[in-house]
MOPAC internal coordinates of N, CA, C and O (Angstrom, degrees):
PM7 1SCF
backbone

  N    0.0000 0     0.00 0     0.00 0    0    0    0
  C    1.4525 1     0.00 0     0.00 0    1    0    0
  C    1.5251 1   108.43 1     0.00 0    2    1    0
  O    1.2310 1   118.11 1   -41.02 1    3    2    1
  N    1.5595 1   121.21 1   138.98 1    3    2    1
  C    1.2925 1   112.41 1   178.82 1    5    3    2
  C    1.2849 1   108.01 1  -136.30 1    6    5    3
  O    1.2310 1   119.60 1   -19.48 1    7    6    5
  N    1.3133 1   118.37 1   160.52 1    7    6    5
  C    1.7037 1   137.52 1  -155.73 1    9    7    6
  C    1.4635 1    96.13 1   -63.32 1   10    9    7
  O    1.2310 1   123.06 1   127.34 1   11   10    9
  N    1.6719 1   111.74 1   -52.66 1   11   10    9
  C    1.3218 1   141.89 1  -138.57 1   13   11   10
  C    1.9945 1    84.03 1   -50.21 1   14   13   11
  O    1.2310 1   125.87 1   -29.75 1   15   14   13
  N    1.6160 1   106.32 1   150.25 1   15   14   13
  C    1.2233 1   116.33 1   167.20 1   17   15   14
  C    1.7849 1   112.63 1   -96.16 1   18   17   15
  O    1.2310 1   130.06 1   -46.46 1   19   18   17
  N    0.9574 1    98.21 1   133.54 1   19   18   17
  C    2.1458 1    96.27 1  -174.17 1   21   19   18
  C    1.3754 1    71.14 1   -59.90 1   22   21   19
  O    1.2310 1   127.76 1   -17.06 1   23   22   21
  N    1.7713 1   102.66 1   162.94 1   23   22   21
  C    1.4589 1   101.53 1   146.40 1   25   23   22
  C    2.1733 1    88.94 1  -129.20 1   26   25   23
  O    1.2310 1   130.81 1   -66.19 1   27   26   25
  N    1.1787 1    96.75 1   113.81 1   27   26   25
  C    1.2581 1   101.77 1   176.45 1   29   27   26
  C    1.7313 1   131.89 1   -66.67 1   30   29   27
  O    1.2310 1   107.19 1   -37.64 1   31   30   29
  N    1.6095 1   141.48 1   142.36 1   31   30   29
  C    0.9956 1   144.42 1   164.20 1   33   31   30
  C    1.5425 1   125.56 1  -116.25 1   34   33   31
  O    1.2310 1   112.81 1   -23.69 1   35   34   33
  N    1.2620 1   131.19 1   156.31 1   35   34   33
  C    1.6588 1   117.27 1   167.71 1   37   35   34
  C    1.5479 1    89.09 1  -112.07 1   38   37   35
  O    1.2310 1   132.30 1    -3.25 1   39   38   37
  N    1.4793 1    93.85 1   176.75 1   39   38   37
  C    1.3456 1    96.71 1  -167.27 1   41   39   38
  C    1.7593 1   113.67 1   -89.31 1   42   41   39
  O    1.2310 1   116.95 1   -31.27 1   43   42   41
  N    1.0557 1   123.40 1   148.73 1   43   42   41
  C    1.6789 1   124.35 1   167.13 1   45   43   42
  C    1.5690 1   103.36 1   -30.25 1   46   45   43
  O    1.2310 1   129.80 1   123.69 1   47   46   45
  N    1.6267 1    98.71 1   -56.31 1   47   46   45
  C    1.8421 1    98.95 1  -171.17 1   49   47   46
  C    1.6174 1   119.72 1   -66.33 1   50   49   47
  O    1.2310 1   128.55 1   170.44 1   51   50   49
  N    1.1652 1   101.14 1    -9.56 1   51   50   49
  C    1.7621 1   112.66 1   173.06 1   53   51   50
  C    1.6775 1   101.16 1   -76.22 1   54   53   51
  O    1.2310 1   125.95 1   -73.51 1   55   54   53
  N    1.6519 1   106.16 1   106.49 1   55   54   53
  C    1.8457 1   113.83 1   170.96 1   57   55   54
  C    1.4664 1    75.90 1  -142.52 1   58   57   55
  O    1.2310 1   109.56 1   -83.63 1   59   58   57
  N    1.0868 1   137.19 1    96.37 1   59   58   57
  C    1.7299 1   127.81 1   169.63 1   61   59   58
  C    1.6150 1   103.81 1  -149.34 1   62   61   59
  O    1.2310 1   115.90 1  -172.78 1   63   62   61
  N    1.4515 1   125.39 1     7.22 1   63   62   61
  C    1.4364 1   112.07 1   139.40 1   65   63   62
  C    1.5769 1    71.33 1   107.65 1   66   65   63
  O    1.2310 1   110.99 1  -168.94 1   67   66   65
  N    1.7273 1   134.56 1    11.06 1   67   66   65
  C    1.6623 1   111.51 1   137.58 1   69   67   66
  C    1.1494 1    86.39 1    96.91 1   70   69   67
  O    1.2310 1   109.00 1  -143.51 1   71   70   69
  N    2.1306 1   138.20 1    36.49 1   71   70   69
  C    0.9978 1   140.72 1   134.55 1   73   71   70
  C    1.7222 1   107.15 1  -105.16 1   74   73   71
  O    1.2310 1   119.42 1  -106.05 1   75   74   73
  N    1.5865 1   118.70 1    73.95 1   75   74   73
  C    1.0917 1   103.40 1  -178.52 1   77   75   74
  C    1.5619 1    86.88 1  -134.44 1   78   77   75
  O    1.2310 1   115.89 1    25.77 1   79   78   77
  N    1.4100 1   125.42 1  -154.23 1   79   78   77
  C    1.7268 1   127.61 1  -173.40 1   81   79   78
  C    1.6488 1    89.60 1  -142.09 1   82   81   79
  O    1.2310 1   133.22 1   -20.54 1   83   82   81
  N    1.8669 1    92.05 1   159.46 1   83   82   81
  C    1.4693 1    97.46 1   176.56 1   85   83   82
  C    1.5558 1   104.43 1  -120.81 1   86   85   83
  O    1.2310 1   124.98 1   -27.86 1   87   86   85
  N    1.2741 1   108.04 1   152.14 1   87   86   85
  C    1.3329 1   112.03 1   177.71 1   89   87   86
  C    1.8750 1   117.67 1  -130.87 1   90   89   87
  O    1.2310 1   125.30 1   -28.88 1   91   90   89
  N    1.4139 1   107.42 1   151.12 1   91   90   89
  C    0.9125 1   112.47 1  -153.66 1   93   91   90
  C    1.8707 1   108.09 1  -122.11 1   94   93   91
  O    1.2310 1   130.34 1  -128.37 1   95   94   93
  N    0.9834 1    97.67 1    51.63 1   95   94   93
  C    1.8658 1   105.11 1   171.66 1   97   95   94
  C    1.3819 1   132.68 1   -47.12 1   98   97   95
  O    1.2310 1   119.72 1   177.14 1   99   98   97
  N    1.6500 1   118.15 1    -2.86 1   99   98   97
  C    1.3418 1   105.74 1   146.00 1  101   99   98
  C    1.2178 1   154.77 1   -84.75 1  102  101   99
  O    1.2310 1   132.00 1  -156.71 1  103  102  101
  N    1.3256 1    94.43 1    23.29 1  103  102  101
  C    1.2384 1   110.39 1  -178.71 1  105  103  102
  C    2.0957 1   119.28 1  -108.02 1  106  105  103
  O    1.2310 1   134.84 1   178.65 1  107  106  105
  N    1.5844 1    88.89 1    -1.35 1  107  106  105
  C    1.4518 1   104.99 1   174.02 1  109  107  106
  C    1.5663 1   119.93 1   -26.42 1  110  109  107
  O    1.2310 1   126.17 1   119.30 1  111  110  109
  N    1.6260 1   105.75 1   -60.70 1  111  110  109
  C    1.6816 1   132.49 1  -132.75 1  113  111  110
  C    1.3841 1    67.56 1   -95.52 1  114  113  111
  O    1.2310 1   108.61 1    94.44 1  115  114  113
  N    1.7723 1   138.92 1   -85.56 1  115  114  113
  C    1.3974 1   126.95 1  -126.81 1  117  115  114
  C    1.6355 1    93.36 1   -92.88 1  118  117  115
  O    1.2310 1   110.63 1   173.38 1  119  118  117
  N    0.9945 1   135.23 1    -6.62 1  119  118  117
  C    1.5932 1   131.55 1   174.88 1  121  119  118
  C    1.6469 1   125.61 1  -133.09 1  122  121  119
  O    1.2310 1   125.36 1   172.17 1  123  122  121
  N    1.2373 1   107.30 1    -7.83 1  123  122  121
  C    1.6275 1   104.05 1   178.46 1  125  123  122
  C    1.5715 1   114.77 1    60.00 1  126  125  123
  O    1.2310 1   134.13 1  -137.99 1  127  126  125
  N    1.3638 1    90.29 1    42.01 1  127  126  125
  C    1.9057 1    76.19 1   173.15 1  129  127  126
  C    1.8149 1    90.29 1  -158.45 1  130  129  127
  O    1.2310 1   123.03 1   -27.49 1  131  130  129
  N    1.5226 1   111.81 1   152.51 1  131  130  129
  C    1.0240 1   135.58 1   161.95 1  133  131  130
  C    1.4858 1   124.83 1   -76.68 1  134  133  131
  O    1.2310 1   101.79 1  -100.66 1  135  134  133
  N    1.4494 1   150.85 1    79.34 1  135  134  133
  C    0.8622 1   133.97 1   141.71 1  137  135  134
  C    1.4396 1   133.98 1     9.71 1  138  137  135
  O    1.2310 1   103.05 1   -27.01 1  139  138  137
  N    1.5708 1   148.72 1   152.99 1  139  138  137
  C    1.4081 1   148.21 1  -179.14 1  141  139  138
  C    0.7349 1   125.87 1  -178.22 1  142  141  139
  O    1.2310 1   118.23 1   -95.41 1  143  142  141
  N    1.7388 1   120.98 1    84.59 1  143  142  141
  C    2.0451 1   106.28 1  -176.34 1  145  143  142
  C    1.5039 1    90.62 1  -130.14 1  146  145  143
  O    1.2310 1   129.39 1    -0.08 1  147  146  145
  N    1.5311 1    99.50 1   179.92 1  147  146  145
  C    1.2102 1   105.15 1   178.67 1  149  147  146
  C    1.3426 1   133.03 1   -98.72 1  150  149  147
  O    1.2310 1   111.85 1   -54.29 1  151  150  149
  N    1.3544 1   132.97 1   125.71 1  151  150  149
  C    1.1277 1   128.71 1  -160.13 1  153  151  150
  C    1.4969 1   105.57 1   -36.40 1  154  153  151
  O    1.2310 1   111.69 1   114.48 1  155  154  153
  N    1.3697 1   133.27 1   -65.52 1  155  154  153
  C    1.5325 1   140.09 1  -152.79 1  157  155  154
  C    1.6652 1   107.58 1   -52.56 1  158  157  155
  O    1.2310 1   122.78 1   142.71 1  159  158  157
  N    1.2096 1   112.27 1   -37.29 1  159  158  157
  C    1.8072 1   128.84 1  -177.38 1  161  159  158
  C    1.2377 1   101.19 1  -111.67 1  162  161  159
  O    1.2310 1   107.00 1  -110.69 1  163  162  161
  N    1.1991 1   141.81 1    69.31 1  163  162  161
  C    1.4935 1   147.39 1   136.52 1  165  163  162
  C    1.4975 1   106.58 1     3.00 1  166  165  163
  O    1.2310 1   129.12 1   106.97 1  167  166  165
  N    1.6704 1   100.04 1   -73.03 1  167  166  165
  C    1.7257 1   107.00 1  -167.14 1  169  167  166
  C    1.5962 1   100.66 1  -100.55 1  170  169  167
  O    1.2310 1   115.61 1  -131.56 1  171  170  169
  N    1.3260 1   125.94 1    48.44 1  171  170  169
  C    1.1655 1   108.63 1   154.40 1  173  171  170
  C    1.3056 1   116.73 1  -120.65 1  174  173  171
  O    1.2310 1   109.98 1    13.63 1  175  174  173
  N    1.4556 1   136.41 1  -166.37 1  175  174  173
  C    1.6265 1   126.07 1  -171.64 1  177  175  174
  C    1.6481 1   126.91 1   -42.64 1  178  177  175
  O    1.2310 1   127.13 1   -37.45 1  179  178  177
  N    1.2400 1   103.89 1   142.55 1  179  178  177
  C    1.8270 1   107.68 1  -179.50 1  181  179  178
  C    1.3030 1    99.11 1  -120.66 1  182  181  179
  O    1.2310 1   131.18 1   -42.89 1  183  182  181
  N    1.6882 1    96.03 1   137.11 1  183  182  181
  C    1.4021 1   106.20 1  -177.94 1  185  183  182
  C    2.0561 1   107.15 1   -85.76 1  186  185  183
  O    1.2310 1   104.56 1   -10.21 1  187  186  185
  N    0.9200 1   146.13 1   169.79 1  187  186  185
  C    1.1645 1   131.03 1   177.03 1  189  187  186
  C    1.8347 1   109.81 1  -155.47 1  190  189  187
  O    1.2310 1   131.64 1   -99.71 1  191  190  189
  N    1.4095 1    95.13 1    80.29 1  191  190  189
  C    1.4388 1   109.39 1  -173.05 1  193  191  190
  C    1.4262 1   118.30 1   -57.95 1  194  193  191
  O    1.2310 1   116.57 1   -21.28 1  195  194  193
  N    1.3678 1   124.12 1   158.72 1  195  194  193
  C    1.5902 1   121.62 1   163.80 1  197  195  194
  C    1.7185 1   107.57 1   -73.08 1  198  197  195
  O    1.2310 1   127.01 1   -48.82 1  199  198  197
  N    1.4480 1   104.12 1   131.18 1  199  198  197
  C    1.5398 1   106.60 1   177.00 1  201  199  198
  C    1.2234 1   117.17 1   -36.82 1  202  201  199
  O    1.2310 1   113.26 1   136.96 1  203  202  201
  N    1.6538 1   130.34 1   -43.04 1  203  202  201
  C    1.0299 1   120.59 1   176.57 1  205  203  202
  C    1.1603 1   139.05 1  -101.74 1  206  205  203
  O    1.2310 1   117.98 1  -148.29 1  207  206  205
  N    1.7753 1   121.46 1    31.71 1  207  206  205
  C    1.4257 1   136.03 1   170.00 1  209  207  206
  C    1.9076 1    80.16 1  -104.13 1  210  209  207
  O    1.2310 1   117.30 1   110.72 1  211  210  209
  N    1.2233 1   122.74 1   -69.28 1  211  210  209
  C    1.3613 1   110.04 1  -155.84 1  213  211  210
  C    1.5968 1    96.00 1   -46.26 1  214  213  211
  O    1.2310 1   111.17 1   145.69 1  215  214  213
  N    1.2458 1   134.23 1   -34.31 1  215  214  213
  C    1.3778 1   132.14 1  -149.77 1  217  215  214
  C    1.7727 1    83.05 1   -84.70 1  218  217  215
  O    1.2310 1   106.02 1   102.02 1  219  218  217
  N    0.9531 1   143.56 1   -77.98 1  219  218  217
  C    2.0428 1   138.74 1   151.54 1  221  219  218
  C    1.5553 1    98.93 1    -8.57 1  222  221  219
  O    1.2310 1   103.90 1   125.33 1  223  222  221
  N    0.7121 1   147.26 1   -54.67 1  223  222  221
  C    1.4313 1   136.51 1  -134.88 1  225  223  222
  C    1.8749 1    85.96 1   -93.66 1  226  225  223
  O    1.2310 1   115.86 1   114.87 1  227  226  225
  N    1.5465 1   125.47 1   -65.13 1  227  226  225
  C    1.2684 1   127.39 1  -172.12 1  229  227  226
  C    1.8630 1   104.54 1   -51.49 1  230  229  227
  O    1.2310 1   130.34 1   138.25 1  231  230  229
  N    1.0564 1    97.67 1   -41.75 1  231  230  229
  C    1.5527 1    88.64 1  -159.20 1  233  231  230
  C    1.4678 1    94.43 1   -81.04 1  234  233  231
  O    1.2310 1    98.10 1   164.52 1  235  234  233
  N    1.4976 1   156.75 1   -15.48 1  235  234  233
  C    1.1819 1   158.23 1   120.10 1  237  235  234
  C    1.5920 1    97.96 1   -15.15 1  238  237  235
  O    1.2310 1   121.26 1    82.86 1  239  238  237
  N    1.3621 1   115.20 1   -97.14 1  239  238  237
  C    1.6441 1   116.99 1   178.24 1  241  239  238
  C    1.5058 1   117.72 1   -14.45 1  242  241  239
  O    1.2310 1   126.76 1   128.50 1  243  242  241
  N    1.6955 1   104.61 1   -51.50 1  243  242  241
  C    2.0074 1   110.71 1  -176.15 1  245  243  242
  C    1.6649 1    95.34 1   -77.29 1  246  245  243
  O    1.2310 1   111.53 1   152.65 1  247  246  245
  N    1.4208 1   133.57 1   -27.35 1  247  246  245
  C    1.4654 1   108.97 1   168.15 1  249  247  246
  C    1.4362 1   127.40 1   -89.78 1  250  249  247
  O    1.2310 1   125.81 1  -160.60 1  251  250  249
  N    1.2918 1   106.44 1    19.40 1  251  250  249
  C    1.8896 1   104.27 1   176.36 1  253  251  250
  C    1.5087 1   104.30 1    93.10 1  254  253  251
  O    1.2310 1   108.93 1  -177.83 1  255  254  253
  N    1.3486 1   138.33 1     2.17 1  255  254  253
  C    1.5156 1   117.24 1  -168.71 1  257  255  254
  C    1.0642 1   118.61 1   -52.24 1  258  257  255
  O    1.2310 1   125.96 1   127.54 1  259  258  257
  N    1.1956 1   106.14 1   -52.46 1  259  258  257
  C    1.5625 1   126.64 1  -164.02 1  261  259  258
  C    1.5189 1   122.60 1   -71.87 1  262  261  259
  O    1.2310 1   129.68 1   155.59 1  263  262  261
  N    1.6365 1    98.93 1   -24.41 1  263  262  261
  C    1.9823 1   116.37 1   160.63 1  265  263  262
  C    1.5676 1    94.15 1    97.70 1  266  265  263
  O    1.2310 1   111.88 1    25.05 1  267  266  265
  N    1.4118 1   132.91 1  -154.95 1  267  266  265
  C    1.6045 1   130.13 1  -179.64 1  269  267  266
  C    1.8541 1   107.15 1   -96.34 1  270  269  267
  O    1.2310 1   135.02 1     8.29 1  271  270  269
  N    1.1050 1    88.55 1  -171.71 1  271  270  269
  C    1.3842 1    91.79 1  -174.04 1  273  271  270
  C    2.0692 1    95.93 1  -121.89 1  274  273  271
  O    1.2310 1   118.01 1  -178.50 1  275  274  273
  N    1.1857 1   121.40 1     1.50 1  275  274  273
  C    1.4142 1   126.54 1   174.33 1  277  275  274
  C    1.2294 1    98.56 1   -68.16 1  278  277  275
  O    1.2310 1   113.04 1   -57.69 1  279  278  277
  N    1.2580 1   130.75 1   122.31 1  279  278  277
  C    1.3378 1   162.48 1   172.52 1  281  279  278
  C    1.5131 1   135.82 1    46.09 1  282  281  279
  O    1.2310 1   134.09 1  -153.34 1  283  282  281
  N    1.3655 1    90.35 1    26.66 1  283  282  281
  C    1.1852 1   137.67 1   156.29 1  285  283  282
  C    1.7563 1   125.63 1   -61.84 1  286  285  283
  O    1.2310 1   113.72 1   -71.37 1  287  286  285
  N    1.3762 1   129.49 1   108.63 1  287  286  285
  C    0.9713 1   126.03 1  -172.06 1  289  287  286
  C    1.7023 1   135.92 1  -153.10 1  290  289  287
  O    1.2310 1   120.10 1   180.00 1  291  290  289

């Protein structure tokens, strides 16, 4: 467990009407884990990934794995 406060961001590419997630990458260096909640619930559960699945998971997302998110649900 660490003191450190996330300081959370969404992404630039998040314009989708405020169903997107925020993430919290300063916490990389002193804990190895990614932060993950959802923008809409601020104070409700955080997911807190290993640095290097979230770091797999984005670069998956930038090559198409996952396909679009248009009408998709």
């Amino acid at each position: 467990m660490t003191t450190e406060t996330p300081h959370w961001f969404t992404s630039s590419y998040s314009n989708n009407g405020g169903a997107c997630v925020e993430v919290a990458a300063n916490l990389i260096a002193s804990c190895g884990v990614v932060p993950v909640r959802d923008s809409k619930n601020p104070h409700g559960p955080v997911l807190d990934l290993p640095a290097h699945a979230f770091t797999t998971f984005v670069a998956e997302v930038k090559t198409g794995q996952f396909g679009t998110a248009k009408g998709t649900r």
